[in-house]
C-alpha positions as CSV (number, residue, x, y, z in Angstrom):
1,X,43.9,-47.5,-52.0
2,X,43.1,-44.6,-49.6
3,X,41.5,-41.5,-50.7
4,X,43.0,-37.6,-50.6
5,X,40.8,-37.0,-47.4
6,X,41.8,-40.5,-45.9
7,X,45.8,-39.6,-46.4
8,X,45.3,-35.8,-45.3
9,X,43.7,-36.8,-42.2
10,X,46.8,-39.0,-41.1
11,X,49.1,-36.3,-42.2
12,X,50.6,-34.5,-39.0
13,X,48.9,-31.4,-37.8
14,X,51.6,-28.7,-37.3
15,X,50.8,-27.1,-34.0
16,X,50.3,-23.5,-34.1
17,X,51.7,-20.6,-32.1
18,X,48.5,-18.6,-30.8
19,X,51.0,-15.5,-30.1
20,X,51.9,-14.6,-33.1
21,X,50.3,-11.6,-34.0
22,X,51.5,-10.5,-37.4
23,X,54.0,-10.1,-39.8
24,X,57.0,-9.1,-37.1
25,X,56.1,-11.4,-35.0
26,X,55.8,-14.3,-37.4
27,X,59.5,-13.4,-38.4
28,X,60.8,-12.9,-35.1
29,X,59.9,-16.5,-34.6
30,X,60.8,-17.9,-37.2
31,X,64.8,-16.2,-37.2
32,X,65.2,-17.4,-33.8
33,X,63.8,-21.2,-34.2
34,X,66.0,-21.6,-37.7
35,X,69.4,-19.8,-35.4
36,X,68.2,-22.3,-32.5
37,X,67.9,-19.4,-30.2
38,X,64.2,-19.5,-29.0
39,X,64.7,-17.8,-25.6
40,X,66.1,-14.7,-28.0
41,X,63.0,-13.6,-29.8
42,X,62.4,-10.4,-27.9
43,X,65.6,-9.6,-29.3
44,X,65.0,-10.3,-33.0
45,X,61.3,-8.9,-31.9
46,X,62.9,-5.3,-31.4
47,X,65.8,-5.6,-34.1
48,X,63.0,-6.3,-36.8
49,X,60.8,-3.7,-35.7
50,X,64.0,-1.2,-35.5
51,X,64.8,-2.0,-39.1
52,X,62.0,-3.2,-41.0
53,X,60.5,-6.2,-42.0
54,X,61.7,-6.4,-45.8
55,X,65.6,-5.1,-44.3
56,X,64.9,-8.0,-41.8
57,X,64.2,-11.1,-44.3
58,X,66.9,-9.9,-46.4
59,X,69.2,-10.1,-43.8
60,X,67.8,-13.2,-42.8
61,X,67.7,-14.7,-46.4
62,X,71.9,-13.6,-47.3
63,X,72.5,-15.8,-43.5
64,X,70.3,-18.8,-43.9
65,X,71.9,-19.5,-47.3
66,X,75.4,-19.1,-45.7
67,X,77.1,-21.7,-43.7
68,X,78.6,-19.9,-40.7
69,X,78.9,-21.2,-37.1
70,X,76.7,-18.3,-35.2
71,X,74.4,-17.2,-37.6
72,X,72.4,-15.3,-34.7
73,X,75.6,-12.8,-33.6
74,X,76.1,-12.0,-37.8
75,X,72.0,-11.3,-37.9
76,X,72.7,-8.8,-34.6
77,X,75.9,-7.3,-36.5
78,X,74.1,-6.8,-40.0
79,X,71.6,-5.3,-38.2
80,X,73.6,-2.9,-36.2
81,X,72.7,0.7,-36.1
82,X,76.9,1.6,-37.3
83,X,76.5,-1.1,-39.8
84,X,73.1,0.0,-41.8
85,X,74.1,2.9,-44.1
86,X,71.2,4.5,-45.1
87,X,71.6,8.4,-47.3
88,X,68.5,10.6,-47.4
89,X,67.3,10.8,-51.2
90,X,68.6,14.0,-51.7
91,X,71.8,13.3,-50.5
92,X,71.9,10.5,-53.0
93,X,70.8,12.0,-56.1
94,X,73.3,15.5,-55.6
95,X,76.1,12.8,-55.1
96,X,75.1,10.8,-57.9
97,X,75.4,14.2,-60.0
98,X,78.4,14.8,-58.3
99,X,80.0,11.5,-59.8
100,X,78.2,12.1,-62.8
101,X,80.2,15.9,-63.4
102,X,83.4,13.9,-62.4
103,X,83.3,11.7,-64.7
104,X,82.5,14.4,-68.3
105,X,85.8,16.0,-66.6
């Protein structure tokens, strides 16, 4: 019977990417080898750092679970600049007193 260290040495060493730098980069990667786009990953590169990391894997999480023929074009069209709706906290709160003063009407 072979030992822990015997069976981890014969386990296969996952070659690592020496340019990955951080965080974005890590992502970037990782979107475009799960989509099967490799040659893309200046693109995910620059839509991740446009939108945000968190934003990013969210988008990224709501895709992978889906089954849908080009998941890289719905990544580029979640991420789009028309399709991320984001208000400014003050506009939010006066508008959710707005609905709020509606509503005791």
């Amino acid at each position: 019977m072979d030992g822990i260290g015997d069976v981890l040495k014969k386990a296969p060493q996952k070659k690592q990417n020496k340019n990955i730098h951080s965080d974005v980069h890590y992502l970037a990667d990782t979107i475009s080898s799960t989509f099967g786009e490799k040659n893309r990953f200046g693109m995910y590169l620059g839509i991740i750092k446009r939108i945000g990391v968190g934003r990013a894997r969210q988008v990224f999480a709501e895709i992978k679970d889906s089954d849908i023929d080009n998941p890289g074009r719905l990544f580029v069209w979640k991420t789009s600049k028309k399709n991320m709706v984001i208000q400014p906290a003050e506009e939010a709160s006066s508008s959710a007193e707005a609905s709020a003063d509606e509503k005791t009407l």
